[in-house]
N, C-alpha and C positions, 0 to 999 in steps of 0.2 A: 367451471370446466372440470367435470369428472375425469381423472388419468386412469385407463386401462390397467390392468395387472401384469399385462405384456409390456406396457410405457414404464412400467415403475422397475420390472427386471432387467429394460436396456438401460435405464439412468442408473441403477448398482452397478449396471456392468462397468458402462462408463468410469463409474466411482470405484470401480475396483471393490464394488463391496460385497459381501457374505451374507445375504437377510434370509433369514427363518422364515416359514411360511407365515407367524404372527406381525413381525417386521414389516413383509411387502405389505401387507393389509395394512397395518397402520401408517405404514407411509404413504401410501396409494390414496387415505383418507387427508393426512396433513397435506399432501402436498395438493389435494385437489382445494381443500382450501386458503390455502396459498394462491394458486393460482386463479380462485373465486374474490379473493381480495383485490389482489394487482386487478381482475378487471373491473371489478366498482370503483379503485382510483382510475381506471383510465376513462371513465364514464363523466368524472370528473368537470365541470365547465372550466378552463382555464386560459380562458381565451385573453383577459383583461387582466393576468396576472403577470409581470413579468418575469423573465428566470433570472433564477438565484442561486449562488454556490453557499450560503448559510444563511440563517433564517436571526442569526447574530448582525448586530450593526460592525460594520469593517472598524479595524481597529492595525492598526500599525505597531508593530511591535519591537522593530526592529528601529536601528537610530539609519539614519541617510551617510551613503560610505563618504567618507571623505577622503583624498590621498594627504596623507602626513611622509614626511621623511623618514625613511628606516634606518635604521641600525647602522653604524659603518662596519667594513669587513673586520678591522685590529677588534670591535667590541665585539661582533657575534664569536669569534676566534678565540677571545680573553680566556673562557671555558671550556675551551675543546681540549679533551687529553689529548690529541696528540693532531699540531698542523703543522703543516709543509708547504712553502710557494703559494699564501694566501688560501690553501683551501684546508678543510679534513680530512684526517689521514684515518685512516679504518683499517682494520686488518684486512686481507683477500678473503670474499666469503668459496672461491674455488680456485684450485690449484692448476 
């Protein structure tokens, strides 16, 4: 699919971009084949292919959550410069 020279001045414009008259022309040329690629992939037979989000075999990476018991307040507090009535005490960040 050949892009126009007109197509390729609204996609800068879009992009916000600046091309020299050497520019549109060669992007006029990459992007028409770009877009000559995409459609021989969609020419594609992939009827007996199922879809896939990677082409990698799945893999677990993470461990399974488990709930454990947290921290009691006297231990998360052990380390706080400065608490008051079970909680942290922080200076005012506005007056």
């Amino acid at each position: 699919m050949a892009l126009t020279r007109e197509e390729v001045e609204h996609i800068a414009e879009l992009a916000r971009l600046r091309l020299t008259e050497e520019e549109k022309e060669r992007y006029r040329e990459q992007l028409s084949a770009i877009l000559d690629y995409a459609a021989r992939l969609q020419a594609v037979d992939t009827a007996g292919i199922p879809p896939t989000s990677s082409v990698l075999p799945p893999r677990q990476a993470l461990r399974p959550d488990q709930a454990r018991p947290g921290l009691s307040r006297d231990a998360l507090l052990a380390n706080a410069p400065d608490a008051q009535d079970g909680q942290f005490r922080v200076p005012p960040v506005l007056e």
